[in-house]
C-alpha positions in Angstrom: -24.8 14.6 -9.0 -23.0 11.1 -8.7 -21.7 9.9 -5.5 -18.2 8.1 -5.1 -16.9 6.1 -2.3 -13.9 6.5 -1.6 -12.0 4.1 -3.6 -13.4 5.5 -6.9 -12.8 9.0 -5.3 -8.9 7.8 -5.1 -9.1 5.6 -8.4 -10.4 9.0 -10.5 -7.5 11.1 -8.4 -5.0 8.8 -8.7 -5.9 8.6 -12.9 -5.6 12.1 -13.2 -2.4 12.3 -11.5 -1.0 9.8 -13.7 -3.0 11.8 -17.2 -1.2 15.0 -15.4 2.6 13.3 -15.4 3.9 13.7 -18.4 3.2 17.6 -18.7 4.5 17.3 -14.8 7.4 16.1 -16.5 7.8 18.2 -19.6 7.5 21.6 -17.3 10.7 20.6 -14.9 13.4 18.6 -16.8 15.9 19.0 -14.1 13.0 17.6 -11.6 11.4 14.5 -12.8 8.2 14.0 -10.8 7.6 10.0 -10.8 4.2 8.2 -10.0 5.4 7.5 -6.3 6.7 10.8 -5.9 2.5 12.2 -7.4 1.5 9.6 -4.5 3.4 10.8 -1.8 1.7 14.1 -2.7 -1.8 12.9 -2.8 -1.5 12.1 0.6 -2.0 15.5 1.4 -5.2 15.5 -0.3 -8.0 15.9 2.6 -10.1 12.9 3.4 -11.2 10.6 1.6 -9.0 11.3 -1.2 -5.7 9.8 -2.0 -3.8 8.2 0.4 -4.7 10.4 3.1 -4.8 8.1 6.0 -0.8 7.6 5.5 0.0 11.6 5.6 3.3 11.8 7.2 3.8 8.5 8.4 7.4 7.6 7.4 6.7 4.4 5.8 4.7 6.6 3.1 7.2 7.0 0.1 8.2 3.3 0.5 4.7 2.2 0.2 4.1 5.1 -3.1 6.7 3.3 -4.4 5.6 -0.5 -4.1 2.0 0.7 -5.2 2.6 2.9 -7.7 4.7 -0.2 -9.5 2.0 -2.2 -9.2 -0.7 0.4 -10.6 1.5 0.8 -14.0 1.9 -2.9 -14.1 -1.9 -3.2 -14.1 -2.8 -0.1 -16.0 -0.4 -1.8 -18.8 -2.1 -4.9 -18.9 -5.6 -3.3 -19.3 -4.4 -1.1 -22.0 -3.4 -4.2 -23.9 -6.1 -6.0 -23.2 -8.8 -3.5 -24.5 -6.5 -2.9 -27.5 -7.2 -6.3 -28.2 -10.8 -6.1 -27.8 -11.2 -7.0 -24.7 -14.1 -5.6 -22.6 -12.8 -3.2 -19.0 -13.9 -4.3 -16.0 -16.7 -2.7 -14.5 -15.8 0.3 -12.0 -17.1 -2.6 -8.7 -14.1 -5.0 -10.4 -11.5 -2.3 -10.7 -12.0 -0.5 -7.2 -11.4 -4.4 -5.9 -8.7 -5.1 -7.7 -6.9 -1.9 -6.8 -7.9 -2.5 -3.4 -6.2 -5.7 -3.4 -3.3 -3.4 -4.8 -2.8 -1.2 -1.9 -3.3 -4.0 0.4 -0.4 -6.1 -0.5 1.8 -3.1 -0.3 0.1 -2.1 2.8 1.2 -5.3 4.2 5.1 -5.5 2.9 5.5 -1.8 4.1 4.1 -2.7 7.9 1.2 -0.5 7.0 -2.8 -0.9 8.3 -4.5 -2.5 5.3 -7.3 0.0 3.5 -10.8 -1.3 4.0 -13.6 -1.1 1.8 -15.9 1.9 2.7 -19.5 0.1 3.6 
């Protein structure tokens, strides 16, 4: 069986939740479910999943918010770049870069930055 650290763990939970949004969506058309709302959620997720380490701290939907703009912004650019035949980045590049992600958001929410699992 193949082992994750924790940033996969959280890339591949944080993917489905975003594959999982538009049926989220479909089911509840009064209710809209948003990425940053399917973040706030995932903090619930036990540890080392999601965003677990911010469970109930108040600053939580404000960070959901800044990272979960940052995520699509990214996710977009990958799409087009592989549409145009570009190669991905390997899994190592795209933990980092998400990483870097949550970090600035960390930071410009007052929250403790994420760390790299050794």
């Amino acid at each position: 069986m193949t082992k994750f650290n924790v940033f996969q763990r959280a890339t591949i939970v944080f993917g489905l939740l975003l594959a999982a949004l538009p049926a989220a969506q479909a089911q509840s058309p009064g209710k809209q479910m948003g990425y940053a709302d399917m973040c706030v959620n995932a903090a619930g997720m036990p540890k080392p999943f999601g965003e677990w380490d911010l469970k109930g701290n108040p600053k939580l939907p404000e960070y959901c918010k800044c990272f979960s703009a940052a995520f699509e912004v990214r996710a977009k650019k990958a799409m087009t770049e592989m549409q145009a035949g570009a190669k991905p980045p390997s899994l190592e590049q795209s933990n980092k870069e998400e990483l870097a992600l949550r970090n600035v958001c960390r930071k410009q929410t007052g929250l403790p930055l994420a760390v790299e699992p050794k």
